[in-house]
C-alpha positions as CSV (number, residue, x, y, z in Angstrom):
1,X,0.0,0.0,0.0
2,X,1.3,3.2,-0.7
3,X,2.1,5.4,2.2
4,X,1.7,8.8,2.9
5,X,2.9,11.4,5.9
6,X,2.6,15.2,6.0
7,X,4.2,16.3,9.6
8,X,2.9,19.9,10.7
9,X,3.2,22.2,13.5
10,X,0.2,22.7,16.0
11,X,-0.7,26.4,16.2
12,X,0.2,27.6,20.1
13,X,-2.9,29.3,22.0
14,X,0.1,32.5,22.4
15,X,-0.4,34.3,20.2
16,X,0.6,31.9,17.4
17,X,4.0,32.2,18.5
18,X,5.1,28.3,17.3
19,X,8.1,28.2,19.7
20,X,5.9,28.4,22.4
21,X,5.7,24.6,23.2
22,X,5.0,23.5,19.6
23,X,3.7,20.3,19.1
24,X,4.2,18.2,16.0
25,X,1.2,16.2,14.4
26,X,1.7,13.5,11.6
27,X,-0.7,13.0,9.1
28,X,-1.0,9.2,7.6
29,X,-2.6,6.3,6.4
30,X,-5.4,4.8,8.1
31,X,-4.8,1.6,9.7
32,X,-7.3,-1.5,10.4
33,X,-6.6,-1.0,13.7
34,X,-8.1,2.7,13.7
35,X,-11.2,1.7,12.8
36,X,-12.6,2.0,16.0
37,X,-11.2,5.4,16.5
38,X,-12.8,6.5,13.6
39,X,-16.0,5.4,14.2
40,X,-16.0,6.9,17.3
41,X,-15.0,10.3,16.4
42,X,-16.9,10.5,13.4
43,X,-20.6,9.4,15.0
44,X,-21.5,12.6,16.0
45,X,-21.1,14.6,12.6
46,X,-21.5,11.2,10.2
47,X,-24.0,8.6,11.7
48,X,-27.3,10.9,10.5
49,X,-26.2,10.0,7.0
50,X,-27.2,6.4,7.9
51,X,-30.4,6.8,9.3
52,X,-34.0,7.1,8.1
53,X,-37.4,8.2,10.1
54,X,-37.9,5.6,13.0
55,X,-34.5,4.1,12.9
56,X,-32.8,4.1,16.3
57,X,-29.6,5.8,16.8
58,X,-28.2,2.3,17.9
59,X,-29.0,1.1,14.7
60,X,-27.9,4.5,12.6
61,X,-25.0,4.1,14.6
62,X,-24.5,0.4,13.8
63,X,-25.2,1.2,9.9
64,X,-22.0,3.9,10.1
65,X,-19.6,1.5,11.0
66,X,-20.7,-1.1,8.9
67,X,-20.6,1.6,5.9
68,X,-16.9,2.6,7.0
69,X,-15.8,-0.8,7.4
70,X,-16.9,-1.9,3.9
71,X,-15.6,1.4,2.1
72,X,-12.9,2.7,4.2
73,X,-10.0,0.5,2.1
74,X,-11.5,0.3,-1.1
75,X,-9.3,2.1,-4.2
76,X,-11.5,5.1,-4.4
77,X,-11.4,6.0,-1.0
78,X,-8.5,7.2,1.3
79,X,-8.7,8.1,5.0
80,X,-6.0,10.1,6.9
81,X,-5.4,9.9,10.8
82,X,-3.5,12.7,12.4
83,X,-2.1,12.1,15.4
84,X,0.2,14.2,18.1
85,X,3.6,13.5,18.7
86,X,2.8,10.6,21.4
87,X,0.5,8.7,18.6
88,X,-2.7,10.7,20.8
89,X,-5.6,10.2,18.0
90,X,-6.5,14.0,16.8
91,X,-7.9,13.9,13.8
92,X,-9.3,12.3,10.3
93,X,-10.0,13.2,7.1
94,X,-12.0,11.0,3.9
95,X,-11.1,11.7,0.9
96,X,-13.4,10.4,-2.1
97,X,-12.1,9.7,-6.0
98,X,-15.0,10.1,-8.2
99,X,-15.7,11.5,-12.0
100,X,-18.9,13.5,-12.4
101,X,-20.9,11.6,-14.8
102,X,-22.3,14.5,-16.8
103,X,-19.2,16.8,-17.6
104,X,-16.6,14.1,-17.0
105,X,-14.5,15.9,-14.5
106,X,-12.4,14.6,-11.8
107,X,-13.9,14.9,-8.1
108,X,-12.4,14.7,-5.2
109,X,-15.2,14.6,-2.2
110,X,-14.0,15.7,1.7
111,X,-16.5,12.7,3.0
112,X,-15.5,13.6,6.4
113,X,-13.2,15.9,8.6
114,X,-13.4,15.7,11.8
115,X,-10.6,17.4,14.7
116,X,-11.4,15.6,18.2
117,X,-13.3,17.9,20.9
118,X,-9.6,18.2,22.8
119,X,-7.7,19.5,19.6
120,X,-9.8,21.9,17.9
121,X,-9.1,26.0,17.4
122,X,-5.6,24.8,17.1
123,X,-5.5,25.0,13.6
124,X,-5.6,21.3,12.7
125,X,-9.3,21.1,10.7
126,X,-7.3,24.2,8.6
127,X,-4.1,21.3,8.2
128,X,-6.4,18.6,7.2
129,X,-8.3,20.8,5.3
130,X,-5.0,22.0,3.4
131,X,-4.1,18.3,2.6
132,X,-6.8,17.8,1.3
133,X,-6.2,20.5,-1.3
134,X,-1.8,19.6,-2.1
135,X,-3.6,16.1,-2.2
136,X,-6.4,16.9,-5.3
137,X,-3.7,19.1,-6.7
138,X,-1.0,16.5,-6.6
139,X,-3.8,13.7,-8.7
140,X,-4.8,16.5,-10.9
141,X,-8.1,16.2,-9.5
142,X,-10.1,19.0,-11.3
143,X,-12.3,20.3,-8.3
144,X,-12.8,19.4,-4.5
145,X,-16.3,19.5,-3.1
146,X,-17.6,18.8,0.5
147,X,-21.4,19.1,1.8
148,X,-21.8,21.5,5.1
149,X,-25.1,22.0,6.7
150,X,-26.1,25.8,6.5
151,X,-26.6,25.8,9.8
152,X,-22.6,24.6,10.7
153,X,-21.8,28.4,10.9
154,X,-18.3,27.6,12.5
155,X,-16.9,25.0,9.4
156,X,-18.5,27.5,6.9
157,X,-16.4,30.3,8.2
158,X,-12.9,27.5,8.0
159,X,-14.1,26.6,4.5
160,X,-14.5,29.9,3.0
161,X,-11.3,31.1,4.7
162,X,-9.6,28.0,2.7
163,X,-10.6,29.5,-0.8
164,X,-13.8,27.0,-1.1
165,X,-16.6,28.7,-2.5
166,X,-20.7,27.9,-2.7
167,X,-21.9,27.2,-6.2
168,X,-25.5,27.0,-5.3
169,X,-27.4,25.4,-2.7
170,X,-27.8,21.7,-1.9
171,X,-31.8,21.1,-2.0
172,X,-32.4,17.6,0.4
173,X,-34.8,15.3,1.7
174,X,-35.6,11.8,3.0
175,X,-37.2,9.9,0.5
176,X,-40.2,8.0,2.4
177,X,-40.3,4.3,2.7
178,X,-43.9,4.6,2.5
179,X,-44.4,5.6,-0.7
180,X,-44.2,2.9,-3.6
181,X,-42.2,3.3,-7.2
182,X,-44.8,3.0,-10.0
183,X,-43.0,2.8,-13.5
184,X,-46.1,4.6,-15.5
185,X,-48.2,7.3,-14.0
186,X,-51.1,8.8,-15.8
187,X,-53.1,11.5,-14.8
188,X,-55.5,13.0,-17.7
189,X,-53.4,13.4,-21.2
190,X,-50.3,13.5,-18.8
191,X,-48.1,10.2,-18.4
192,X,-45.2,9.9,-16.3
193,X,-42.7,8.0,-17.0
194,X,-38.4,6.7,-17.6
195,X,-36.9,8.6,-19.8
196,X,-35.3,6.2,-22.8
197,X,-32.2,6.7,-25.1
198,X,-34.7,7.6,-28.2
199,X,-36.2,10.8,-26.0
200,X,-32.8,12.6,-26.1
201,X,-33.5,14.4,-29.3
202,X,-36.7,15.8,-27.3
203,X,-35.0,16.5,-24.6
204,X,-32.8,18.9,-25.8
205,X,-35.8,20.4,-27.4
206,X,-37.7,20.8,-24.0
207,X,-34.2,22.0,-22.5
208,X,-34.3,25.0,-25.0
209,X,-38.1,26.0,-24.4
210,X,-37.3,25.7,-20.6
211,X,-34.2,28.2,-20.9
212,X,-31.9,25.6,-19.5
213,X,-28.4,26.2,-19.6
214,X,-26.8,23.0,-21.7
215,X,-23.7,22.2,-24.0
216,X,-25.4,20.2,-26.7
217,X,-21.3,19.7,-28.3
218,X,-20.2,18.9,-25.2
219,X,-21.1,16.6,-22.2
220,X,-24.5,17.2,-23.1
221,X,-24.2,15.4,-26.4
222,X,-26.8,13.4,-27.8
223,X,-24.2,10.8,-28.1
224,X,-23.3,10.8,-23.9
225,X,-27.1,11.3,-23.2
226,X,-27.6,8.3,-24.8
227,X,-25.0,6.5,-23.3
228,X,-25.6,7.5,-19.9
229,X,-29.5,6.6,-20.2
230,X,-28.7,3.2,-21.8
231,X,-25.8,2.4,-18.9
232,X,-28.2,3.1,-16.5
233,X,-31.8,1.7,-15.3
234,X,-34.1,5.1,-14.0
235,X,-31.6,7.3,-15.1
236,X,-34.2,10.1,-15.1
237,X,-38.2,10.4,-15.5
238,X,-40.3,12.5,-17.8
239,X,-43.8,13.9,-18.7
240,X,-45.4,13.4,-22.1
241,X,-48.9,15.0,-23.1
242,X,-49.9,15.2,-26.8
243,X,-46.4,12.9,-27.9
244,X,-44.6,16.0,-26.7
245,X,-41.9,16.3,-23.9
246,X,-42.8,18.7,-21.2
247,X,-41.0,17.6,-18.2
248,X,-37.7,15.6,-17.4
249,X,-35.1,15.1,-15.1
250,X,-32.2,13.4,-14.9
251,X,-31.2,10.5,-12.1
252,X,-27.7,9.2,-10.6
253,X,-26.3,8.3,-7.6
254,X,-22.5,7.4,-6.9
255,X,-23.8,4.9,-3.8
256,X,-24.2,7.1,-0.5
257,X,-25.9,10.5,-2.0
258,X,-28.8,10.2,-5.3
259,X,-29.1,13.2,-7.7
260,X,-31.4,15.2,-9.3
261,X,-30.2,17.4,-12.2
262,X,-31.6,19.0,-15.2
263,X,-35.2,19.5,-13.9
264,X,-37.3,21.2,-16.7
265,X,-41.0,21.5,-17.2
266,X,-41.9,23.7,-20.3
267,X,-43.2,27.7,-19.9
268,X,-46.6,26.5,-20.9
269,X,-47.2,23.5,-18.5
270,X,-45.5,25.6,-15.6
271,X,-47.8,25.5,-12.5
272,X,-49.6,22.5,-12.7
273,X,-47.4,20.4,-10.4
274,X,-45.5,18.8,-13.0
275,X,-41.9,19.3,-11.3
276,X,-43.1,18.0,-8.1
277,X,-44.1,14.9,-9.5
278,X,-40.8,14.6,-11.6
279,X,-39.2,14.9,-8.5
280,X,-41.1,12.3,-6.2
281,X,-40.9,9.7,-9.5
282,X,-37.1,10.6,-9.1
283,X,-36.6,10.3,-5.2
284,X,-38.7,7.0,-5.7
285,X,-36.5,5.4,-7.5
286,X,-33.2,6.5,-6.2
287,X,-35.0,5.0,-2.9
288,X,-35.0,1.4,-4.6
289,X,-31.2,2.3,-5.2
290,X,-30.6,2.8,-1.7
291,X,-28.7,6.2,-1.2
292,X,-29.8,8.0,2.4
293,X,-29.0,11.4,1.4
294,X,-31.1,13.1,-2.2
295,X,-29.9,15.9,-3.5
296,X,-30.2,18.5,-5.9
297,X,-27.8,21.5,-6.6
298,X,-29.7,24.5,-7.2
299,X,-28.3,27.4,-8.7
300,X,-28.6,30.8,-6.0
301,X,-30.5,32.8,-8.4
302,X,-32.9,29.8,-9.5
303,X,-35.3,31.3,-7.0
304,X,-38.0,29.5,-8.8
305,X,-36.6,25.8,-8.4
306,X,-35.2,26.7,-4.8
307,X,-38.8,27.6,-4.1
């Protein structure tokens, strides 16, 4: 396996003076032997991800370490343990390898970062954080991304003072159990249903009646729309009415988080509920797929789709 170390100075509480009794951290591979460790530290910030409505924490919690024990040495996934000069367990980091399937770009996902209780505002979530960066840099990874709840108004502040950016919103929610995928729906001249590799044509069509920003010579080629809607089942859902297109999305999932992208309804159907039910056809299936977490990235001035 190939190692990696990065060893760092901890920031002193004086005034940042690092002669002050510095203390040296080392950054490096995770180790079978950590798992516990990680678990441990990473419950409290990582565990809701593996829960739905009535599930007990016991079990969420269970689900977590089951997750990180099946991923956490797999090739697309590397996890970092810092550690203080006398081996003291400080910190972790989860890095992700993944390619976007619609513009083909590298990804690199922070999947976790997490600085235990006794080592934070010392400047190590900045370190790990940092690594994270030299690391994507170093793989000519093309862009780094991370989820943060709005509401995390401390690791906000640390990411923006790292040079990460927002590029929209994240629009989630739990996809009910309750609720049963249907592959058809029709409701008067309306039907709902999977979009197929012959509707691609069309769907550029209703992408350029809905004003929706696409590269029809690029990733958004009728060739790679085919492709990616014949590689994969429920790869998105439309609404036809009168043999015309007036609704679609698009569907993926890379196992822990499902996708929406590319919802369009045309001007004229507008207001008649159409993109809700693209959206719970969507959620429905990605629910048969399994991911916990559905999102959708929503562009900030796309007050109508945020709404």
């Amino acid at each position: 396996m190939r190692t990696i170390e990065m060893v760092f100075l901890q920031k002193s509480s004086n005034n940042n003076d690092l002669s002050a009794d510095p203390k040296e951290f080392r950054i490096r591979r995770l180790r079978q032997s950590d798992l516990h460790d990680f678990v441990a530290l990473g419950l409290p910030t990582c565990a809701f991800m593996h829960g739905r409505p009535g599930v007990s924490d016991e079990k969420m919690h269970q689900n977590f370490a089951n997750f990180v024990r099946e991923h956490a040495f797999t090739d697309d996934s590397e996890i970092y343990v810092a550690e203080d000069s006398s081996g003291k367990y400080a910190g972790q980091l989860w890095l992700h390898a993944t390619r976007n399937r619609f513009n083909g770009r590298r990804e690199l996902w922070v999947w976790d970062i997490t600085v235990h209780p006794e080592f934070r505002r010392k400047g190590l979530g900045k370190q790990l954080l940092e690594f994270a960066k030299q690391h994507a840099a170093a793989h000519r990874t093309e862009e780094l991304w991370l989820l943060v709840s709005s509401m995390n108004y401390s690791a906000i502040q640390l990411y923006r003072s790292m040079g990460l950016r927002s590029l929209g919103q994240l629009m989630c929610a739990p996809v009910s159990a309750q609720v049963r995928p249907v592959k058809t729906i029709k409701v008067g001249a309306t039907v709902l249903r999977p979009l197929a590799s012959n509707d691609v044509e069309r769907l550029h069509q209703l992408w350029s009646l809905a004003g929706l920003p696409f590269r029809p010579e690029g990733r958004d080629s009728l060739g790679n729309l085919r492709a990616f809607l014949n590689a994969h089942d429920d790869a998105g859902w439309c609404a036809e009415a009168d043999n015309q297109l007036i609704g679609a999305a698009l569907v993926s999932d890379d196992g822990r988080k499902g996708w929406i992208d590319r919802l369009a309804v045309r001007p004229d159907h507008r207001r008649a509920g159409l993109a809700k039910a693209i959206i719970a056809a969507c959620m429905n299936s990605l629910r048969e797929r399994g991911p916990l977490v559905v999102g959708a990235l929503v562009e900030n001035e796309n007050t109508a789709s945020r709404a």
